[in-house]
C-alpha positions in Angstrom: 0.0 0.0 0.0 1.3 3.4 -0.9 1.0 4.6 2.9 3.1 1.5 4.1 5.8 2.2 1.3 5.8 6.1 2.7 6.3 4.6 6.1 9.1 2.2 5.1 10.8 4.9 2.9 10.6 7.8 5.6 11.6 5.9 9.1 13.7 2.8 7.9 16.4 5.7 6.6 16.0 7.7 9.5 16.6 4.4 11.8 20.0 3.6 9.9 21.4 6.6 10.3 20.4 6.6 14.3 21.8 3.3 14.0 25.2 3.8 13.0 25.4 7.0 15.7 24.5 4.3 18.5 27.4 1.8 17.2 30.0 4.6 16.3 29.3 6.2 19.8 29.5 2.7 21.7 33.1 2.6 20.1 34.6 5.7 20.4 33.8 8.6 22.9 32.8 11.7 21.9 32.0 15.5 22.9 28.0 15.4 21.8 27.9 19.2 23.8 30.2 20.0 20.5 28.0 18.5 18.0 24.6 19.8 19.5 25.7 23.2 20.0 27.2 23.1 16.1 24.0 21.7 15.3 21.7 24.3 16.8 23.5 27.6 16.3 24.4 26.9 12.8 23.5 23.7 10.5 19.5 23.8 12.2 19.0 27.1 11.6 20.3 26.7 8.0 18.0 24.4 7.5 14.9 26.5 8.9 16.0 29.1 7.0 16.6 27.5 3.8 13.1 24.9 4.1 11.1 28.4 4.9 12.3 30.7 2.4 11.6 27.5 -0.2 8.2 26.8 1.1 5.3 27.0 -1.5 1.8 27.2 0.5 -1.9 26.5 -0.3 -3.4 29.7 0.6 -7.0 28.7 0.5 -5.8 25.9 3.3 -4.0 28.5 5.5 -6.7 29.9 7.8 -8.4 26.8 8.7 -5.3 24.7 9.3 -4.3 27.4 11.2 -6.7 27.6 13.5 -7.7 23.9 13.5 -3.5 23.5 14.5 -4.1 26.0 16.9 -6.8 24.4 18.9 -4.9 21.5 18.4 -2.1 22.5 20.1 -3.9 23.9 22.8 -6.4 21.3 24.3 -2.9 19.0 23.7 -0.9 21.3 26.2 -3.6 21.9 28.5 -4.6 17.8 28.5 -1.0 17.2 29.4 -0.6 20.0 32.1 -4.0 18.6 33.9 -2.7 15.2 33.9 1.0 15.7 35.2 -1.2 17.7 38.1 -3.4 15.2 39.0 -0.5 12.6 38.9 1.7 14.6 41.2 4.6 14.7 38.7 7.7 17.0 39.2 8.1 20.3 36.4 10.7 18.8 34.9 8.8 15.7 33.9 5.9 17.6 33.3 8.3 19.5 30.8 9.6 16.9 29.3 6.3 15.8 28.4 5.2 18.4 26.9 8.6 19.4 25.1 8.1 15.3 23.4 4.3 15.8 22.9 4.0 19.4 21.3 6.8 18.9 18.5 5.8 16.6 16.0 7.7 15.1 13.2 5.9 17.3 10.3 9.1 18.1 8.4 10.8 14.8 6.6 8.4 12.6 8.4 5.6 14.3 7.8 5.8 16.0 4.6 7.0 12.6 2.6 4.2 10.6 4.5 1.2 13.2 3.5 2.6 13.4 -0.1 2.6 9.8 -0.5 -1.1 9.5 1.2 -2.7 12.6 -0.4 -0.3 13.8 -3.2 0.5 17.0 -4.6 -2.5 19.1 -3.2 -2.0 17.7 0.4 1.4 18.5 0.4 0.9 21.7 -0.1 -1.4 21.9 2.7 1.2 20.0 4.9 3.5 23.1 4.4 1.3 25.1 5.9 1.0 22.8 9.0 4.8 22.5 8.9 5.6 26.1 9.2 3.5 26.7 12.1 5.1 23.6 14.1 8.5 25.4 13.3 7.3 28.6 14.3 6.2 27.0 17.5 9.1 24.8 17.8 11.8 27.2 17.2 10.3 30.4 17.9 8.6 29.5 21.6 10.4 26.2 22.8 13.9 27.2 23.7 12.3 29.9 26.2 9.7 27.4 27.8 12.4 24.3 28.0 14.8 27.0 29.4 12.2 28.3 32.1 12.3 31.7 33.8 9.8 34.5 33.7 7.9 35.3 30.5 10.2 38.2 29.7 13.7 36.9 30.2 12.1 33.9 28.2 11.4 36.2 25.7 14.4 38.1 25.4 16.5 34.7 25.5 14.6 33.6 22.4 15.6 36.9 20.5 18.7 36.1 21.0 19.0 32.3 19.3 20.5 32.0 15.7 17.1 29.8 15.6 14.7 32.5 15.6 16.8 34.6 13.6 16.5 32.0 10.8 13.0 31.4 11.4 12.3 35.6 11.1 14.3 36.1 8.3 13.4 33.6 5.8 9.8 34.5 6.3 10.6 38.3 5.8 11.9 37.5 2.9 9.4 35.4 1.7 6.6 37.8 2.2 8.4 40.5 0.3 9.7 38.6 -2.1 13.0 39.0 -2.3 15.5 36.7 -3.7 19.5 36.2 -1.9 21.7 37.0 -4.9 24.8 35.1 -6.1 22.8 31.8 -5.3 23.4 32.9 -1.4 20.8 30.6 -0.7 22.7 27.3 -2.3 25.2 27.8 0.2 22.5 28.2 2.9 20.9 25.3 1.3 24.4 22.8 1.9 24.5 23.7 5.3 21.2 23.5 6.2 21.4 19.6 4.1 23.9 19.0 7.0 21.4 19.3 9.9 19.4 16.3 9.8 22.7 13.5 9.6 24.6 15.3 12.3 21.1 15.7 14.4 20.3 11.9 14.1 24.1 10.5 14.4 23.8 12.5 17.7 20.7 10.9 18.6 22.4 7.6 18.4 25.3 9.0 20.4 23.2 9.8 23.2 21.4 6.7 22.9 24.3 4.5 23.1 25.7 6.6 26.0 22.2 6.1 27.8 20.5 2.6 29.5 18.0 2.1 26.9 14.3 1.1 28.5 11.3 2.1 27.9 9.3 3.4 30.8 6.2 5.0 32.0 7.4 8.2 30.4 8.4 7.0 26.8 4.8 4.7 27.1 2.7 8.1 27.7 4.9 10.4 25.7 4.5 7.6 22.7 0.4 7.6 23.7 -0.3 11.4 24.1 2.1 12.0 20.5 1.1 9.1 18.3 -2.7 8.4 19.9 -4.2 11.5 21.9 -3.0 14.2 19.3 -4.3 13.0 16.4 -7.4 12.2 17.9 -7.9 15.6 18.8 -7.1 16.8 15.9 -10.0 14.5 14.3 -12.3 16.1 16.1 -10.8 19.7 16.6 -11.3 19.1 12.5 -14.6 17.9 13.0 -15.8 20.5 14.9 -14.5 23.7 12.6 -16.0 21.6 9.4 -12.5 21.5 8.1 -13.2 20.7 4.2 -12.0 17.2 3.5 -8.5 17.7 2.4 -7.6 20.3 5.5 -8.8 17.5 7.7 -6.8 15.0 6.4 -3.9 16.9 6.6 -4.1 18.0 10.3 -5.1 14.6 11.8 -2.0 13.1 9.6 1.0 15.5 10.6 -0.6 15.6 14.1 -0.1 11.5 14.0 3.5 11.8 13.6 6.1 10.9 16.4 8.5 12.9 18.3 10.3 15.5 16.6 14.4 14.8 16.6 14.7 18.4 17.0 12.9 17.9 20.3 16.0 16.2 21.8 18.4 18.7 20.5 16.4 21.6 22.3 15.6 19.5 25.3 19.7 18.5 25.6 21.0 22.0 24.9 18.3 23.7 27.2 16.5 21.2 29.6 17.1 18.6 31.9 15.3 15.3 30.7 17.4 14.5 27.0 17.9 10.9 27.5 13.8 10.7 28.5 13.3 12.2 25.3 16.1 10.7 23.1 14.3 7.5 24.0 11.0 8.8 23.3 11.8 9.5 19.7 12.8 6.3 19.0 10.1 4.8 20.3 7.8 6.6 19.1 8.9 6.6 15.9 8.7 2.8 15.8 5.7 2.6 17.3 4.2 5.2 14.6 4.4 2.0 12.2 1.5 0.7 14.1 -0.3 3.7 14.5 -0.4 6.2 11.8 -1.8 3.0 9.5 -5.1 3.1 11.8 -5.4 7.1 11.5 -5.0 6.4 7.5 -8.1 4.1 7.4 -9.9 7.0 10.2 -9.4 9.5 7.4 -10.6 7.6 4.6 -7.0 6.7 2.4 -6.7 3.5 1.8 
């Protein structure tokens, strides 16, 4: 079936490269603070950069994926602060919860999956959905995994290469300017850098850390592949999404943890190997579940 081969063509190459992280890092020690921090200041926001100032949008899909995202992401954040309250769990797993949870895999996971599923029209949709997870990701996560007040939050985020990226590609995408001299190639080879380096790193950590799968991988996996998309099913249902907008949000809200959700949550929080392990799991675990949300939304 065309969504299994999209499956198989989008994690299996993702899991090899994790792989061979996890075996190099078993073998010979290395400084991962050095790789993250190269990662995040430069090759990750090359990459936002050079994926936003490329990104073609639907435009008649923007407002309600928007707000149906929107809603989305909301009834998801306040779902999981209610429950780490009534469970009596400590901030920082509370955090790491909700760091794992919020950010999905809508970029190479969940772009090549939709295309695959719904084709050239859903894709473009997809982009919408993408950009606003980065936005999200990039532009709000570093100040709420760091902590602090609202303003120092703030201010801290100004400051990251990250947002930089994420503000100036969009700039010039809404006025229309092109980088001269093919500026944006070179952007473009160091932004292709960002997802190897991210996911050997990964499989550093992961080899540095005593792999199990918990309580807190088991709910993260549940809330991100399970609870998300099912209230983005409904969230859709509710705002009358058309069809194809519907489809669209419930898929990219199926995806698993985000690998840029470790690199934040190492470089500014306090629970990286909870996450590191959450990604993989996840995304094995998404083999099982995103085939049930396919038959949900009608592509078979």
């Amino acid at each position: 079936m065309p969504h299994m081969q999209a499956l198989l063509n989008t994690v299996l190459p993702v899991a090899l490269v994790v792989l061979a992280g996890y075996l190099l890092g078993k073998r010979i020690p290395m400084d991962l603070t050095t790789l993250s921090r190269l990662t995040l200041y430069l090759l990750v926001p090359a990459l936002i950069f050079d994926a936003m100032y490329r990104a073609e949008y639907s435009r008649e899909g923007l407002w309600g994926l928007t707000l149906g995202f929107t809603l989305t992401y909301v009834l998801l954040f306040l779902t999981i602060q209610g429950a780490g309250k009534l469970l009596r769990l400590s901030p920082d797993v509370t955090k790491g919860l909700l760091v794992s949870s919020l950010f999905p895999n809508s970029g190479n996971m969940g772009l090549s999956l939709v295309y695959f599923a719904l084709g050239e029209e859903g894709l473009r949709r997809a982009v919408v959905y993408f950009i606003l997870s980065s936005v999200v990701m990039f532009g709000l996560g570093p100040a709420f995994i760091r902590g602090g007040s609202l303003r120092e939050g703030l201010l801290f985020t100004l400051r990251l290469p990250l947002f930089h990226a994420l503000f100036l590609s969009l700039m010039l995408k809404a006025l229309g300017i092109s980088l001269p001299f093919r500026l944006d190639e070179g952007v473009r080879l160091m932004g292709q850098a960002a997802i190897p380096v991210l996911l050997l790193t990964l499989g550093m950590q992961m080899g540095q850390t005593r792999f199990a799968i918990g309580a807190f991988e088991g709910l993260t996996s549940f809330l991100r592949l399970l609870l998300a998309p099912f209230l983005a099913f409904g969230v859709g249902l509710a705002l009358g999404l058309p069809r194809l907008e519907h489809q669209v949000l419930v898929l990219q809200s199926a995806t698993p943890v985000a690998v840029n959700a470790f690199l934040l949550t190492r470089e500014f929080g306090s629970e990286a190997n909870r996450v590191a392990r959450s990604v993989v799991v996840s995304t094995f675990l998404s083999f099982l579940t995103i085939p049930l949300f396919l038959l949900l939304i009608g592509v078979r």
